[in-house]
C-alpha positions in Angstrom: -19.1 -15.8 -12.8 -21.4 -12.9 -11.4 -18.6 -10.1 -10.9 -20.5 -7.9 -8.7 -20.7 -8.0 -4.5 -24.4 -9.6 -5.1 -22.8 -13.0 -5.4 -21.8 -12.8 -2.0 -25.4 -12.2 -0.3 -24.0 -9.2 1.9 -25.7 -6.8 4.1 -28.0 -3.9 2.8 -25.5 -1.1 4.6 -22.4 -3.2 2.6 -23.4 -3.3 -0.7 -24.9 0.3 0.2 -21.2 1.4 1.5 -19.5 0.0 -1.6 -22.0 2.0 -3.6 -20.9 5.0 -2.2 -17.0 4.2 -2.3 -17.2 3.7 -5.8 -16.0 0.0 -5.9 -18.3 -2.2 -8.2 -16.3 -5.3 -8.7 -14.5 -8.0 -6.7 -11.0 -8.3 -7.0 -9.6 -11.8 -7.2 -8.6 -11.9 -4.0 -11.8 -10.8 -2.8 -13.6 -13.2 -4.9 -11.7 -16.2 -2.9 -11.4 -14.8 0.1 -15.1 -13.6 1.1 -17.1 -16.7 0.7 -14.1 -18.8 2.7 -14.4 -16.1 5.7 -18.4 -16.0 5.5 -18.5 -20.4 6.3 -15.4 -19.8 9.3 -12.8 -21.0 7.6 -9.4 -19.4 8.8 -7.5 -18.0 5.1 -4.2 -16.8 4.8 -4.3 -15.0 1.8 -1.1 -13.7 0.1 -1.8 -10.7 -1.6 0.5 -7.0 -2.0 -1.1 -3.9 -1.2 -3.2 -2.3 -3.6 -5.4 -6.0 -4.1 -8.3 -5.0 -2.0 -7.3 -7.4 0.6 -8.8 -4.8 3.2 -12.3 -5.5 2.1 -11.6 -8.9 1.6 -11.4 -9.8 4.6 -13.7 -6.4 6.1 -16.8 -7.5 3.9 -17.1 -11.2 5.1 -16.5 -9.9 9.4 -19.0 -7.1 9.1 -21.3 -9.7 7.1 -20.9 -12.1 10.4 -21.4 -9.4 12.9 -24.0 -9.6 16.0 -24.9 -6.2 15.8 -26.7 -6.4 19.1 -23.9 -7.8 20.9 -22.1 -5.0 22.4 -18.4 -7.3 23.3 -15.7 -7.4 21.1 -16.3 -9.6 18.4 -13.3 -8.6 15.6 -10.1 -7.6 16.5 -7.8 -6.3 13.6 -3.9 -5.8 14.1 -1.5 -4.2 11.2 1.9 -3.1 11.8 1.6 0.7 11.7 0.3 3.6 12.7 -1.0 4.8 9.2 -1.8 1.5 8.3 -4.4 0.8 11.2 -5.8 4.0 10.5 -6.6 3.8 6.8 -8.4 0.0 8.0 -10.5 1.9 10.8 -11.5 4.6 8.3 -13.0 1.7 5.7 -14.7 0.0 8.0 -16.5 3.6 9.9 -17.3 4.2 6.2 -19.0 0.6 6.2 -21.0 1.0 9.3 -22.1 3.8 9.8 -25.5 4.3 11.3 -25.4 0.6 11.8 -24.8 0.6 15.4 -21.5 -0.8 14.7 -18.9 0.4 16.7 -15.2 0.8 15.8 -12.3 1.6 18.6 -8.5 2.4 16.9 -6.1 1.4 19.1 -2.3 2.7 18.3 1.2 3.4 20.0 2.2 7.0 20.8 -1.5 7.9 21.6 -2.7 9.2 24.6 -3.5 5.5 26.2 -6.6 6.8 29.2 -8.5 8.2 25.7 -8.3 5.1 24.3 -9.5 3.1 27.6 -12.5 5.8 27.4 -13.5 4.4 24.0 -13.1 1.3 24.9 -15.9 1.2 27.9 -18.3 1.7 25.3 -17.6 -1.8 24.3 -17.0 -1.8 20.8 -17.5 -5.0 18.4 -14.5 -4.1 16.6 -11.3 -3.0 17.0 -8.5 -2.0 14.5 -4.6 -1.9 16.5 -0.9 -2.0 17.0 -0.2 -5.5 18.2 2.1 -3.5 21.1 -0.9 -0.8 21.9 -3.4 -3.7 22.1 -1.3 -6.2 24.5 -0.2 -3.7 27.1 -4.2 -2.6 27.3 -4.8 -6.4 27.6 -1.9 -6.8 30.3 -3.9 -4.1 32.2 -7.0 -6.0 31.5 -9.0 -2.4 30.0 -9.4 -4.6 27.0 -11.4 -7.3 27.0 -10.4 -9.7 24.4 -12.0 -13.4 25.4 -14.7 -12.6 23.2 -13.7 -11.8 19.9 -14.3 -14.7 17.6 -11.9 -13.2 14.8 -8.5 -12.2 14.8 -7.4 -10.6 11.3 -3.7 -10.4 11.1 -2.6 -7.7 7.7 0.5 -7.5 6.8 1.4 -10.3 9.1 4.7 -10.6 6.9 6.0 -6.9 8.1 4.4 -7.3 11.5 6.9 -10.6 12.3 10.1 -8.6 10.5 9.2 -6.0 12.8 9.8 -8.1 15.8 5.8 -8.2 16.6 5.8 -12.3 16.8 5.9 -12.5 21.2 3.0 -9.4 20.9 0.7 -11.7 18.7 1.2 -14.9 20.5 0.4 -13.1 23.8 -2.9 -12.1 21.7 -3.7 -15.2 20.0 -3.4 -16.9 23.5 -6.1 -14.4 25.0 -9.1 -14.8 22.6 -11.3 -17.7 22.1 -9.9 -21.1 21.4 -11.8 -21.4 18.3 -11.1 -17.7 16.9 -11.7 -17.7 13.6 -7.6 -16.4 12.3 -6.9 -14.4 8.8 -3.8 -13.6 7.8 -2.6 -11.5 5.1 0.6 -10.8 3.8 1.9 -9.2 0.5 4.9 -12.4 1.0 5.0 -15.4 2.9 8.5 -15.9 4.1 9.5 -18.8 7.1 8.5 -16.8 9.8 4.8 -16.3 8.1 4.7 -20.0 7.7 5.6 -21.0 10.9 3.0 -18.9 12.5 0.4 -20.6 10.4 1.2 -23.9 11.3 1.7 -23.1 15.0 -1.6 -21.3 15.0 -3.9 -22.1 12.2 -6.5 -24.8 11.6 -6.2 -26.0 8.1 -6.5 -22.6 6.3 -7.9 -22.0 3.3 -4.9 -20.4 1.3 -5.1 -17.7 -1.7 -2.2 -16.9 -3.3 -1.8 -14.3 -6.0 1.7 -15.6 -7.7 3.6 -12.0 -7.1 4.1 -12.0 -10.6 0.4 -11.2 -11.5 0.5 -9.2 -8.9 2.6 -6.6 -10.6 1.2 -7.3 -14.1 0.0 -4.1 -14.3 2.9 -2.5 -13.9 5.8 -1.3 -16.0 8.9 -2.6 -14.6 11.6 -0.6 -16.0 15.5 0.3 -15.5 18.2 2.6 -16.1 22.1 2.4 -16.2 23.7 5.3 -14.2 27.4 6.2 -15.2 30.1 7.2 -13.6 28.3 7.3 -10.6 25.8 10.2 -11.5 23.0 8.1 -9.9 21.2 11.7 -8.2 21.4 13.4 -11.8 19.4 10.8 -13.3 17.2 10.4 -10.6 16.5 14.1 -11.2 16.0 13.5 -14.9 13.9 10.7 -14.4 11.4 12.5 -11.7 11.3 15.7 -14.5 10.8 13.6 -17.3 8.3 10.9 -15.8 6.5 13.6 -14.4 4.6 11.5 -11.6 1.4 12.3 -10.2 2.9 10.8 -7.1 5.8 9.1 -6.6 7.9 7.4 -3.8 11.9 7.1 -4.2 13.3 4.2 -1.8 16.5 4.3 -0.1 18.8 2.2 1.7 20.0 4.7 4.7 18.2 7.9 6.5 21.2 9.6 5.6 20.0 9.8 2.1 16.6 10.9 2.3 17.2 14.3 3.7 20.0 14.5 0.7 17.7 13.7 -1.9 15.0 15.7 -0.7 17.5 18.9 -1.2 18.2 18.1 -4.3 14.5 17.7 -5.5 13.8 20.7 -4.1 16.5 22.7 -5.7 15.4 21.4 -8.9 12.0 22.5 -8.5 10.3 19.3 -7.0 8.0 19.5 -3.7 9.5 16.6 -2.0 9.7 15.0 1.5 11.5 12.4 3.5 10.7 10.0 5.5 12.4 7.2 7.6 12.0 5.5 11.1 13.2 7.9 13.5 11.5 11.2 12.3 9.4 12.4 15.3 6.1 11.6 15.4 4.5 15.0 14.3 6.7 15.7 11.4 5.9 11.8 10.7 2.0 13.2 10.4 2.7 16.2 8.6 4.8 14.8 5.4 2.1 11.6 5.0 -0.5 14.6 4.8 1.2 17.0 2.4 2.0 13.5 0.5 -1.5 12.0 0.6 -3.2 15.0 -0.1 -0.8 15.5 -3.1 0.7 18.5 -1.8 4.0 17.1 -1.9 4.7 15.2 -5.4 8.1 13.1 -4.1 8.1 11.3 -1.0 12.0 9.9 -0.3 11.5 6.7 1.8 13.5 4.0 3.6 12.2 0.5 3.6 11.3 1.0 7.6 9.9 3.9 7.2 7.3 2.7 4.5 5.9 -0.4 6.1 2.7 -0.3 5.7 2.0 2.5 3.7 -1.0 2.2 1.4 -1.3 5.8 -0.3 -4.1 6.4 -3.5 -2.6 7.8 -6.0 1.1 6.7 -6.3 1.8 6.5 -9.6 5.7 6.0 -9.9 8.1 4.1 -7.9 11.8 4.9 -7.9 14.4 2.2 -6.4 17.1 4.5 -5.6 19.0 1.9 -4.5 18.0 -2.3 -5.4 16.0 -4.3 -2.5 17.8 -6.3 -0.6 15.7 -9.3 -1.9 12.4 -10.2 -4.2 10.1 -10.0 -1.2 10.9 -6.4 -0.6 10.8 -5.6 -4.2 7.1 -6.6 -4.2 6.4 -4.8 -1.1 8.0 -1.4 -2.5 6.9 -1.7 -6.2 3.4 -2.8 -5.1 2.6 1.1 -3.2 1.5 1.7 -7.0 -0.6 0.2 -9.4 -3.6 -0.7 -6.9 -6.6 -2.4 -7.4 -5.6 -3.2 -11.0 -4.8 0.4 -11.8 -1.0 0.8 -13.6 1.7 1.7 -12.8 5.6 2.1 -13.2 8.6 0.9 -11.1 12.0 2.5 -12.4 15.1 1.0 -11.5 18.3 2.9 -11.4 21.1 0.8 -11.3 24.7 0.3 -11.7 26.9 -2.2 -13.1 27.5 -3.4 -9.6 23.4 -4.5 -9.8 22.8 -6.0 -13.0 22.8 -9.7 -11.6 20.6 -8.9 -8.8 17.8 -7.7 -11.1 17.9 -10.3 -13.4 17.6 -12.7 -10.7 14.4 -10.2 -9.4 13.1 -10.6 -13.3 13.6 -14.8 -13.1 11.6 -14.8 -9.9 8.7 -12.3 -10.8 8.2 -13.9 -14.4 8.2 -10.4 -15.8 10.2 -8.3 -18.0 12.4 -5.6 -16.6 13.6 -3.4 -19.7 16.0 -1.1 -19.7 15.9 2.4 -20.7 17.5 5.2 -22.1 17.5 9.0 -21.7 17.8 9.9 -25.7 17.4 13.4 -26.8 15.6 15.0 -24.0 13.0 11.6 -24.3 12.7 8.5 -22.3 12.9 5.4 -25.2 13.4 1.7 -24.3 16.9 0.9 -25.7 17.3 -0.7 -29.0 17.4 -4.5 -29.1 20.7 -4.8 -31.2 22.5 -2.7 -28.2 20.8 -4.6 -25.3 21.3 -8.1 -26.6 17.4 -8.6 -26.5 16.3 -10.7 -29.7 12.1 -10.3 -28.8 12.3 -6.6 -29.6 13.6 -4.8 -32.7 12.2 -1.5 -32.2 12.9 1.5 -29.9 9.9 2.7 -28.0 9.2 6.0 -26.9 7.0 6.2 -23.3 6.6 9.8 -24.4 3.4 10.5 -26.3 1.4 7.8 -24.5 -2.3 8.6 -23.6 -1.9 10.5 -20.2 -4.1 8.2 -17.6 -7.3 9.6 -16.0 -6.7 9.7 -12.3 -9.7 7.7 -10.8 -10.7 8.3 -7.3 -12.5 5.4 -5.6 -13.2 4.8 -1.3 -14.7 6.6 1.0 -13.7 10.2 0.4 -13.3 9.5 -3.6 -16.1 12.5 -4.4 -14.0 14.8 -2.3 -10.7 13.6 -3.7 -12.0 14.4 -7.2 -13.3 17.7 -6.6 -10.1 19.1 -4.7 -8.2 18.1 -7.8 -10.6 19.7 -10.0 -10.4 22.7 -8.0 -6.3 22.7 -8.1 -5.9 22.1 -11.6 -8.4 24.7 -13.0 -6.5 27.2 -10.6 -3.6 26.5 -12.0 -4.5 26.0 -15.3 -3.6 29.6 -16.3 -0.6 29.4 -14.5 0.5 26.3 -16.4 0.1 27.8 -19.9 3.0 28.4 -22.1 4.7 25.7 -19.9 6.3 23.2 -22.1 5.7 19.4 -21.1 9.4 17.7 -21.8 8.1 14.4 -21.8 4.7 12.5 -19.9 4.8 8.6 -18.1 1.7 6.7 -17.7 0.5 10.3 -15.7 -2.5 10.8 -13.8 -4.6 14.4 -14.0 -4.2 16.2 -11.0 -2.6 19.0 -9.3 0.3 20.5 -10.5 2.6 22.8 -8.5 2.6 26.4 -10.5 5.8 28.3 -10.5 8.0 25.3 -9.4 9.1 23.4 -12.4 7.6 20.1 -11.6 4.9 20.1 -14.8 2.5 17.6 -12.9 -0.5 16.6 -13.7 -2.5 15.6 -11.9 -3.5 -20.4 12.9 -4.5 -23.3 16.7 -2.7 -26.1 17.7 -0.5 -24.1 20.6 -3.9 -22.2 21.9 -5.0 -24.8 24.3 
């Protein structure tokens, strides 16, 4: 099979835009997903973050856009804030100087700016299902006229109470809107929707198991309740580029956070509450890898899709498999690696075997052995397909590859940091290296990183 973008006949300006983001090959979601979306047929496509399910289902819209119509044509909802954001930004990066025009619509924005955007008509827009029905209910957005509706992350969007929002929506567009759905998991609700609202879909579904192939699941046992000391050990030793530690309660990001910090780790927290502008200020330090740590509830995270993450740290065990996928998959994207540590008591050890069962994949356990992370030894973990102890240290340290829109500017700010620390950084002893990315490393502070239709009548 031809694994370039040419197979699909797209645009000039696409293949152009791809070009320029760096990204030379369909994914396998994109691969079933474009050419279902280019002949109208609605797709619900299960895939986490990190697939390339964005341009999946961007590429094949854009491809069907009447550029001369100036009416809403596409409407695209996520769940969050940052999430809606990061979509808008891929498709600007797609059109511009196309005379395409994209309006983001989001709760906790100043609502008469928006309504000033959207007089000039857009054929796209990228919202919060909330923002986008109250600016219907007003009737300053006019949304008869779009012939797709593009629902990511519809999965998070329903467990975030969003269903009433997108059945006002689905009820206000064209009969025959065209409906993609995306989801990283397809739990009851998801499927419901579908078969309330979707005409014979064509479904994708990468088994979550694939999904995190490329990904080292991993655990650790923590004793006598020292659970924070060897997350601290880990986050030293593993030495992420960037990495995301999940949490069960608020109360124990801001506790965690001081603790990385006192041992020398930039860290922040976030969960649901935190006011809006903090909110903004932590996901920059973080995205901009300012900020190496990034303590998280489950909440809080929805919807996050962050370059670079290179470690995930469950704290504390999902709840279930479905939120295991959604956590572990912030790292490894488009088929980069990646590894999810689990620290875990004795209290957990059924839970994650029932996680491995599900997934189809290994979860090892780990040791902490002489200053050195090493997988334990078969004959003490009962495991008769391994006889050796392995050693993560030593491993070839991972280029960190930049690709999207801003991936030329990405690159050379990390150039920039790490030959400006370089000379700070010598004489610096490196305890032990992950699957690390180059990149910045913090000088002086320890942390040695590199760098659906049948109810729309």
């Amino acid at each position: 099979m031809n694994q370039s973008f040419k197979q699909f006949e797209l645009r000039d300006f696409l293949l152009a835009g791809l070009h320029k983001m760096g990204i030379a090959k369909p994914t396998p979601v994109q691969q079933q997903a474009i050419p279902a979306i280019i002949k109208g047929r609605d797709v619900v496509g299960q895939s986490q973050t990190g697939t390339g399910k964005t341009l999946a289902y961007v590429l094949p819209v854009l491809q069907k856009i009447e550029i001369a119509r100036r009416e809403l044509q596409v409407l695209i909802l996520g769940p969050t804030r940052e999430l809606t954001r990061q979509i808008a930004e891929v498709v600007g990066h797609l059109t511009e100087d196309t005379g395409i025009d994209v309006v983001l619509i989001q709760g906790g924005v100043d609502i008469n700016r928006q309504i000033q955007k959207l007089r000039r008509n857009p054929q796209i827009i990228v919202g919060t299902p909330g923002r986008v029905v109250e600016l219907v209910n007003q009737e300053k957005l006019t949304s008869y006229t779009a012939k797709v509706l593009v629902l990511d992350e519809a999965d998070t969007m329903l467990e975030m109470g969003f269903r009433e929002d997108i059945e006002q929506i689905i009820q206000k567009i064209k009969k025959d809107a065209q409906i993609l759905l995306f989801a990283a998991t397809l739990p009851p609700k998801v499927v419901g929707m579908v078969n309330d609202f979707m005409n014979r879909p064509f479904r994708i579904e990468i088994n979550p198991g694939e999904a995190v192939s490329t990904i080292q699941n991993v655990y650790f046992r923590a004793r006598n309740n020292g659970k924070e000391d060897l997350l601290l050990d880990l986050v030293r030793l593993y030495n992420p580029y960037l990495g995301i530690v999940f949490v069960r309660k608020k109360e124990q990001v801001d506790d965690l956070v001081t603790q990385l910090r006192q041992s020398g780790v930039d860290a922040e927290g976030l969960y649901g509450d935190l006011q809006r502008g903090r909110r903004k200020q932590v996901m920059q330090r973080f995205r901009e890898a300012e900020a190496q740590i990034l303590v998280a509830t489950d909440i809080a995270s929805r919807g996050l899709d962050i370059e670079g993450v290179t470690h995930i740290f469950n704290f504390d065990l999902p709840i279930n498999v479905d939120q295991y996928i959604h956590r572990v998959g912030r790292t490894g994207r488009m088929g980069d690696t990646g590894t999810a540590i689990n620290i875990i008591t004795a209290a957990d050890q059924d839970k994650l075997r029932f996680f491995e069962a599900r997934l189809g994949l290994p979860i090892i356990e780990m040791v902490i052995k002489n200053g050195s992370i090493q997988e334990k030894p078969a004959s003490r973990r009962g495991d008769k397909t391994r006889d050796e102890e392995k050693s993560v240290n030593g491993r070839k340290k991972a280029v960190k590859k930049f690709t999207g829109p801003n991936a030329k500017k990405k690159a050379a700010r990390e150039a920039m940091k790490k030959a400006g620390r370089a000379k700070a950084g010598e004489g610096i002893q490196k305890i032990a290296k992950g699957p690390e990315k180059e990149g910045a490393r913090k000088a002086g502070k320890g942390t040695g990183r590199d760098t659906k239709k049948s109810k729309r009548a």
